[in-house]
MIZA-84843 format. One line per 10 residues: number of its first residue (from 1); for each residue x, y, z of C-alpha. Coordinates in Angstrom, 2 decimals. Layout:
N
NUM = X,Y,Z ~ ... .
// end
This chain:
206
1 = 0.00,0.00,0.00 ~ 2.89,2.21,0.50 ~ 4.40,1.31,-2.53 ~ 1.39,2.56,-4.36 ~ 1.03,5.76,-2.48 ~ 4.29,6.45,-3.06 ~ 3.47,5.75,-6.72 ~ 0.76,8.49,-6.97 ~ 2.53,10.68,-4.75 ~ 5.22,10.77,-7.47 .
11 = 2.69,11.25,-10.64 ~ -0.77,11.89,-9.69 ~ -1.43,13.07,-13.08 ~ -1.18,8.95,-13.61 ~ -3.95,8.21,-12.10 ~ -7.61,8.82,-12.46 ~ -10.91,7.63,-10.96 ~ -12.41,4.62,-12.98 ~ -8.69,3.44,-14.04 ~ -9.74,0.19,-12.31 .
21 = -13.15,-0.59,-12.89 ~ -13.57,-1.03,-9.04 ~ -16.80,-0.32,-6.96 ~ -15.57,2.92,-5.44 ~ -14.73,4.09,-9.17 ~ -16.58,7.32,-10.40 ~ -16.88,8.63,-6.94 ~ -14.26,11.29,-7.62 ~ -11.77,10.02,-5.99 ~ -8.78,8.48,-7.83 .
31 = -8.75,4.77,-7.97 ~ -5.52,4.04,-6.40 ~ -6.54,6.17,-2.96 ~ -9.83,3.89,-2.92 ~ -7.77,1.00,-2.93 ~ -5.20,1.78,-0.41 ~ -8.06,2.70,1.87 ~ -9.34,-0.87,1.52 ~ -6.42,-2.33,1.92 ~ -5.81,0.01,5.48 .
41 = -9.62,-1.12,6.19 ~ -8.59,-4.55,8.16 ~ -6.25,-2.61,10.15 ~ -8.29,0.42,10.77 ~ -11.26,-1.86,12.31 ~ -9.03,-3.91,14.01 ~ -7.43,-1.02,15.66 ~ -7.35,-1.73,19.71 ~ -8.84,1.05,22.00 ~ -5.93,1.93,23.10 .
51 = -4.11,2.36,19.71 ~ -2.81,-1.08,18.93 ~ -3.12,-2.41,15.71 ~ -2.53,-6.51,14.89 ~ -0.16,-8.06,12.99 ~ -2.06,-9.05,10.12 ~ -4.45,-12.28,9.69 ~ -3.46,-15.69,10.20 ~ -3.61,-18.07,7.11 ~ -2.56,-21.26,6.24 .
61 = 0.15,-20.44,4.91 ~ 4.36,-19.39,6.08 ~ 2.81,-16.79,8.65 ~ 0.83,-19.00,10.62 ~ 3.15,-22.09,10.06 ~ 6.20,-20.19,11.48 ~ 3.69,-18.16,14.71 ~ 2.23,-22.10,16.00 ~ 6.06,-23.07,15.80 ~ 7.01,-20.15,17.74 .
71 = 3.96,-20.37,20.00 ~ 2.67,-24.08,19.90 ~ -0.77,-22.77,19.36 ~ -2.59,-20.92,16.54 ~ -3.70,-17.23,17.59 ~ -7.61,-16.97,18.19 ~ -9.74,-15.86,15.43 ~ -7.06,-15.71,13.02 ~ -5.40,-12.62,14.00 ~ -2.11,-11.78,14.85 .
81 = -1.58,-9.81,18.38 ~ -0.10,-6.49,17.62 ~ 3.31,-5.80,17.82 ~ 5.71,-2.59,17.90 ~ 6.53,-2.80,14.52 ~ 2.55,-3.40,12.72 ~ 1.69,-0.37,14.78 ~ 4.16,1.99,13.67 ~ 4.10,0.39,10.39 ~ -0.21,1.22,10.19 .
91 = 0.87,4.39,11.74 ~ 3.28,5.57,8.21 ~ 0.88,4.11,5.70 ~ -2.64,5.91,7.26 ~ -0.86,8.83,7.40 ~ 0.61,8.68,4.58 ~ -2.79,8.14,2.90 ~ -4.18,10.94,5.27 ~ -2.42,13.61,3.39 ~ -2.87,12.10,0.17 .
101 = -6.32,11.66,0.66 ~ -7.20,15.08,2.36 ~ -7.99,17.35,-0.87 ~ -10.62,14.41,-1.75 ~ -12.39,14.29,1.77 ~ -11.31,15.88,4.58 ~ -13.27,13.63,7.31 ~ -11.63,10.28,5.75 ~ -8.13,12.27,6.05 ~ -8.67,13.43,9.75 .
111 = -9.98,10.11,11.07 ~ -7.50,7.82,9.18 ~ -4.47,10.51,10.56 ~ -5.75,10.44,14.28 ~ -5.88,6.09,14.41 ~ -2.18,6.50,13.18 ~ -0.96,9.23,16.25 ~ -2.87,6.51,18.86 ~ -1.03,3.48,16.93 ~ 2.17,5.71,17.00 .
121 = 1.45,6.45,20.62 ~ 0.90,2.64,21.67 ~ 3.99,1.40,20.03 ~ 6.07,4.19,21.63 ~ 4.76,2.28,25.32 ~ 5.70,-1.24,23.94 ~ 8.68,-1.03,21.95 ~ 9.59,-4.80,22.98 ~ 5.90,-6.13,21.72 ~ 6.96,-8.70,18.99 .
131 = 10.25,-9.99,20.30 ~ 12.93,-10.94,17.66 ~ 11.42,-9.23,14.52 ~ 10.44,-6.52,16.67 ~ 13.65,-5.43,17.70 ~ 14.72,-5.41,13.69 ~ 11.72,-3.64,12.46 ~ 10.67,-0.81,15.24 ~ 13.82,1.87,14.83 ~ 13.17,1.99,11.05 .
141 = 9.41,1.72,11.06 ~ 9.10,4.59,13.96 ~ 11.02,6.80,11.69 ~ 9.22,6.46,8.89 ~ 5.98,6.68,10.53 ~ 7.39,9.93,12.70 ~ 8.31,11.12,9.36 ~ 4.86,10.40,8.01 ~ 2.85,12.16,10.69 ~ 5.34,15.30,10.88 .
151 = 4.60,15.39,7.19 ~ 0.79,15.76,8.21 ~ 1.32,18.01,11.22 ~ 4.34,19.32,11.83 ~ 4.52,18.71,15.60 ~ 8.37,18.92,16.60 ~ 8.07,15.21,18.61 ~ 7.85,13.75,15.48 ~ 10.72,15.81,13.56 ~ 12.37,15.38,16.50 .
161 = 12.37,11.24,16.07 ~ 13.60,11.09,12.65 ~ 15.96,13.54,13.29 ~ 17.61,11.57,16.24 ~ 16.79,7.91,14.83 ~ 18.40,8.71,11.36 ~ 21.54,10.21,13.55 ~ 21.67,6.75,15.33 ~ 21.40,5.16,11.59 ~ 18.10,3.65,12.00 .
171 = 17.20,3.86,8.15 ~ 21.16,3.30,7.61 ~ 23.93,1.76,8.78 ~ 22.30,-0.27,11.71 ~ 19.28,-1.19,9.78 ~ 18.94,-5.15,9.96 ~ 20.10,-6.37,6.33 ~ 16.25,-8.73,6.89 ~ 14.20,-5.45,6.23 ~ 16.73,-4.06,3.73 .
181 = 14.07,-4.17,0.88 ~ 11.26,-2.05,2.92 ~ 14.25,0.73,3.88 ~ 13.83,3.03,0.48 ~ 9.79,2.93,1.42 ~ 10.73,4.23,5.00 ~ 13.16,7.06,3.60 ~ 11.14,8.28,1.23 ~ 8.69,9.93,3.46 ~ 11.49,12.14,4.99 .
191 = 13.82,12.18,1.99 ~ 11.37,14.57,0.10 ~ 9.68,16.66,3.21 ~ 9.56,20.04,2.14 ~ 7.56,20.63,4.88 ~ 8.74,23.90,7.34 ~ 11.02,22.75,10.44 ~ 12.36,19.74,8.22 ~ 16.59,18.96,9.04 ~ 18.10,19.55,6.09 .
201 = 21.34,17.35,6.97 ~ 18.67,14.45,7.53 ~ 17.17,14.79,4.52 ~ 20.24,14.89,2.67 ~ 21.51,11.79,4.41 ~ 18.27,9.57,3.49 .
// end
């Protein structure tokens, strides 16, 4: 999903409403938003009270294969407790589609930007949630998920975390070589920012 609002982000003038032939098309919105918002939708309903936001949905496939080996058990109902790293990862991607989305409809763009500050929150209070993969994935994916939501509202707590986790190399030279193929998604968001208050040394560096 990032991948593809990266892609209009780059051209919009690429994309149209009705390229798809999808349900939403003809509802003035271009096709490619409606389908990142469905593909957010699991996560967005799935969202905990208190900000969390599961792992995905177990299947019957490497996912739930490698969790029952892990755990000896298959997670209830098919979904995946949340962990540091699917929070912060929800939290880039909504916002990222909350400021893409925002000339289109405004109340879309404000809900889908607040569940990514209280997923952004909740992984900030359980860093360690996930164990192994979390310890890989949450310095990157806070980053780029700080960098998403500074890109949306310019609070200084969120420039503030790129700045510092880019300094400790985060999206560099102590990211795990295992999520070396998500890393140019993650610097992107912070790479281009534009956006008043942005570090220009950190920018230049991603």
């Amino acid at each position: 999903t990032a991948q593809a609002l990266t892609a209009f982000e780059m051209a919009p003038q690429a994309f149209a409403d009705g390229d798809l032939n999808i349900p939403e098309s003809t509802n003035g919105v271009p096709d490619i938003l409606d389908e990142a918002r469905w593909a957010l939708s699991f996560y967005l309903d799935n969202q905990q009270a208190d900000g969390a936001v599961p792992l995905g949905r177990g299947n019957d496939e490497d996912a739930i294969r490698d969790w029952e080996r892990a755990h000896g058990s298959r997670p209830p109902f098919g979904i995946f407790p949340p962990t540091a790293p699917s929070s912060l990862e929800f939290a880039a991607v909504a916002a990222q589609y909350a400021r893409l989305i925002k000339p289109y409809d405004l109340c879309t763009a404000t809900s889908h930007l607040a569940a990514a500050a209280r997923a952004f929150a909740w992984a900030g209070d359980h860093a360690n949630e996930g164990g192994e993969r979390a310890a890989m994935e949450t310095p990157p994916f806070r980053a780029w998920a700080a960098a998403e939501l500074f890109r949306n509202t310019g609070a200084d707590k969120y420039n503030d975390d790129v700045v510092r986790l880019v300094r400790e190399g985060a999206l560099t030279t102590r990211a795990h070589w295992r999520i070396s193929q998500f890393l140019p998604v993650c610097q992107w968001a912070y790479a281009v920012c534009t956006r008043p208050g942005t570090d220009a040394k950190t920018r230049d560096t991603l």
